[in-house]
N, C-alpha and C positions, 0 to 999 in steps of 0.2 A: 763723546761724553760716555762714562765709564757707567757702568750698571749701579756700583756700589753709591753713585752720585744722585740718583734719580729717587728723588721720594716716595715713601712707600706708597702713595694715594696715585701713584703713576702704574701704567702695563705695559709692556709693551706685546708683541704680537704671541709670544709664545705664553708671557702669563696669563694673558687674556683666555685661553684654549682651555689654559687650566686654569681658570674661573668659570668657565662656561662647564668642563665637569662634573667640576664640584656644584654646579647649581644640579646638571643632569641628578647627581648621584642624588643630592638633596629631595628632590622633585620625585623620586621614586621610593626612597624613604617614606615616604605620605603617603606613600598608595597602598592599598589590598592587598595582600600576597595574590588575590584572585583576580587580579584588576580589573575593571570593567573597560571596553576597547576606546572610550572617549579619554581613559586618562594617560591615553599615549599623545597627548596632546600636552609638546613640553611649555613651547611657546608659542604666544599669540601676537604675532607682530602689527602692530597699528599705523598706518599710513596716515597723519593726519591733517598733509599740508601737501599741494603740489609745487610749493613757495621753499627754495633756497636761495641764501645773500650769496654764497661762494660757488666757484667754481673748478670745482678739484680736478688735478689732471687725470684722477684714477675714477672719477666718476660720469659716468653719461651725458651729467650737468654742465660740464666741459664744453660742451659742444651746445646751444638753443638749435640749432636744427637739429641735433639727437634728442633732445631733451628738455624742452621748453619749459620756464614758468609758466604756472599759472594760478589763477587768484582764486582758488577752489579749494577747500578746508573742511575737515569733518564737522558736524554741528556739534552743541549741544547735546539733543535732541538724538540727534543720529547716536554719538557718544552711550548715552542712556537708553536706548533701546537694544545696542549690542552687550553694556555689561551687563542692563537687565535679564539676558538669554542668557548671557555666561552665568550667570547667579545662580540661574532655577537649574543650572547643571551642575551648580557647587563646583566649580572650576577654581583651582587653587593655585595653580601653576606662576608661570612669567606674560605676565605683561610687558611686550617691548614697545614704548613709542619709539619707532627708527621707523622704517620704510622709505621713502622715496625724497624728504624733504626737510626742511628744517621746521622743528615742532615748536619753538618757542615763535616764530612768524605765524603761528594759529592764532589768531586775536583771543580765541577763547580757549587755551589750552588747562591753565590753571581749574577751569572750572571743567573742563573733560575728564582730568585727573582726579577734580573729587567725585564725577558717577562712577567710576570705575572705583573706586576705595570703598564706596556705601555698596555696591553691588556684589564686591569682590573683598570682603574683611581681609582674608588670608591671603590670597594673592602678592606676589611680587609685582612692584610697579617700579620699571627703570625706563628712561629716557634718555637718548645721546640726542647730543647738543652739539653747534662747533661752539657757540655759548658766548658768540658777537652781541646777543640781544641781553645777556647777563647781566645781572648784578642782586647787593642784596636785596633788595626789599623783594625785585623778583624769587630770588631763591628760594628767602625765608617762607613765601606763599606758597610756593611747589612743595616744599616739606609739608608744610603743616594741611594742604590739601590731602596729605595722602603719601606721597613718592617716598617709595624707599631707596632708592640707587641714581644717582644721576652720570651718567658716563661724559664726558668734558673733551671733548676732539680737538688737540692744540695743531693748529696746521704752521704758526709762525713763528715759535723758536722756544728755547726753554726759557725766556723771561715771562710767558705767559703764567709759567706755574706759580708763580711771586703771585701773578696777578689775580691769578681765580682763588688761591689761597686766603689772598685776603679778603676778596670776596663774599666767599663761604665762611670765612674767621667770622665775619662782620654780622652776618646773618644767623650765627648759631649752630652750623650745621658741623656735626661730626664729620672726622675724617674719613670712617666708616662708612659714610654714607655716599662720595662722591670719588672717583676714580678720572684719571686722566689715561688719555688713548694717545700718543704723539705721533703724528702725520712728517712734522717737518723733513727738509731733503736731506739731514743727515742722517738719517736712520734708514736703512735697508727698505727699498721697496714702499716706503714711508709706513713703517710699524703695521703694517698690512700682509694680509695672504691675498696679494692681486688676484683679478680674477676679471675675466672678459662681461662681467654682467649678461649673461647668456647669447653672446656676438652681440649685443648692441653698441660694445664698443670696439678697437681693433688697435688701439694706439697704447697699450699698456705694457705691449712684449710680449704677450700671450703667442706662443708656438703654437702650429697644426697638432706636432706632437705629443703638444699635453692636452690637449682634447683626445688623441687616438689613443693615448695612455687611459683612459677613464671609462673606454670600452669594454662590456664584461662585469662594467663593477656598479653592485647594487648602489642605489643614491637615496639616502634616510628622509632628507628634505620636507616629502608630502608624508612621510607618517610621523612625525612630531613636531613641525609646526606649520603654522594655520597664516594666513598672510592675509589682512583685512585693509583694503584700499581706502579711501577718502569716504566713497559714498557707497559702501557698506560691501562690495566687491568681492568676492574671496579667491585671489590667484592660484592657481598648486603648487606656487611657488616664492617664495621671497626675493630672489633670483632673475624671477621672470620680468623684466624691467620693460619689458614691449608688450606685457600686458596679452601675450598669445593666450591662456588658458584663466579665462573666471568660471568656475566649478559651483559657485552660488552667489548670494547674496546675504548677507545675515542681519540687514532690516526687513527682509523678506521671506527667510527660511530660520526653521531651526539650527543650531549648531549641529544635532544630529544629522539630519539632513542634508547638509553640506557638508560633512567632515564627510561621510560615507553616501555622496552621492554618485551616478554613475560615471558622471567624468574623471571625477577621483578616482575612483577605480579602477576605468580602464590604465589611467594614467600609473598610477601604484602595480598593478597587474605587471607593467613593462618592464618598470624599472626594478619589479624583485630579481629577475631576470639576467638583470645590466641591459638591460637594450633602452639606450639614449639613441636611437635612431628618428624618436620624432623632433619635430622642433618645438620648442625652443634649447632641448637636453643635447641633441647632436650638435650646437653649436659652445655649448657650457662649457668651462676650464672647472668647475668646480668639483672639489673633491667630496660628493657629499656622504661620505661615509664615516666622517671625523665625529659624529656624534649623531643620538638618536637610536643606537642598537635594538636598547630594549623594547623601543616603542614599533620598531622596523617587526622586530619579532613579534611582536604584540598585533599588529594589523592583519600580518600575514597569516597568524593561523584563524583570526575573524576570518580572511576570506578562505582559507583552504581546508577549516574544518566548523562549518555554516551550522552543524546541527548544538555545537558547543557553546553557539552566542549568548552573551550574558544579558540581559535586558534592562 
């Protein structure tokens, strides 16, 4: 299928890169010239389901003994007590519901999406979906909760785009507001930047040599964005898919607290460096220098010039 053929509300992997960008550039637009080191915090990714229907050949979920269901979902409650703390920090940025599961299998997503909108006025609020649980009435509720972006992952052909098109027609929702990501097998690599999920998978085609290629080279990852598990978790990485490193809690700590705690640090300290020598990094394909500079800069002189800190 030819590029010129694919409607604009579709990406594929490279437009995607440059949407991600454009949001970077946007998101630093809003800030200080002076920033204070919390607003190197681009995105906030939200895990809210251990619950996915499919099972992608490029994902962990591929495999239940790599990567099991299971019936464990952020609350409410939990929901509201993390935007709460993002509030009292005026956090403006992206809200991603993605992480490890399918978010519309939350029985209570709709209504997570609206403490996160009351908590969070100005914030971006996007969701990827593969969007089996779809439809309008669904839809129309997710908008009017709150969500600004819905991302639409079509794994089974281009007849899907007919499909969520009308959809979304039917529910009211602008084109602007929802994007398709296409997975299927004819598109390269399935419209993705593979990637080994930090070795927990090994069946993707992922070479030694592109892990040894990424030796040396800084990784942005833990200074601008923040990876928040099911039951309030904070990984130092979105990547981290084995769950090696939880750095806090944030029904239990501040946002401060955690973003600049000392396992973040030490972990941050290495990687300004390039040294992926611990695990879970020595085992990564991920390139993480593709975005995140300014906030990469923005950590690094918090910790290497300590008497400067902004409060």
């Amino acid at each position: 299928m030819s590029k010129s053929n694919i409607p604009v509300t579709a990406v594929d992997q490279f437009d995607f890169l440059e949407h991600r960008r454009e949001q970077e550039q946007k998101h630093w637009s809003k800030k200080l010239k002076d920033g204070h080191p919390l607003d190197s915090i681009l995105t906030i990714e939200i895990n809210t389901t251990e619950l996915c229907n499919r099972t992608c050949v490029f994902c962990p979920r591929h495999d239940p003994k790599v990567f099991p269901n299971r019936n464990l979902h952020l609350t409410v409650k939990g929901a509201q007590t993390i935007a709460e703390e993002l509030g009292e920090n005026q956090y403006n940025g992206k809200i991603s519901f993605s992480g490890f599961g399918e978010n519309l299998l939350n029985p209570n997503f709709i209504e997570i999406v609206k403490e996160f909108r009351f908590f969070l006025p100005t914030a971006t609020l996007e969701c990827n979906t593969n969007g089996d649980k779809l439809n309008s009435i669904y839809a129309a509720k997710l908008f009017r909760a709150g969500l600004d972006l819905l991302y639409i992952n079509l794994y089974d052909g281009i007849e899907q785009i007919d499909h969520f098109d009308h959809i979304m027609k039917n529910a009211g929702i602008r084109e602007d507001q929802y994007k398709f990501r296409m997975h299927w097998g004819d598109f390269e690599k399935h419209g993705l930047i593979l990637n080994n999920r930090s070795g927990v998978i090994d069946w993707v085609g992922i070479e030694e040599e592109d892990i040894k290629a990424l030796v040396g080279k800084p990784c942005h990852y833990p200074f601008y964005k923040l990876f928040v598990d099911w039951n309030g978790d904070v990984l130092f990485c979105s990547n981290d898919w084995g769950r090696e490193h939880v750095i806090g809690n944030l029904l239990q700590q501040t946002l401060h607290d955690v973003w600049f705690s000392k396992p973040m640090a030490k972990i941050r300290k290495r990687l300004m460096k390039g040294d992926r020598s611990m695990s879970p990094c020595n085992k990564c394909s991920v390139d993480g220098s593709l975005f995140g500079k300014p906030s990469f800069d923005l950590i690094k002189e918090y910790y290497e010039n300590p008497n400067n800190r902004k409060k």
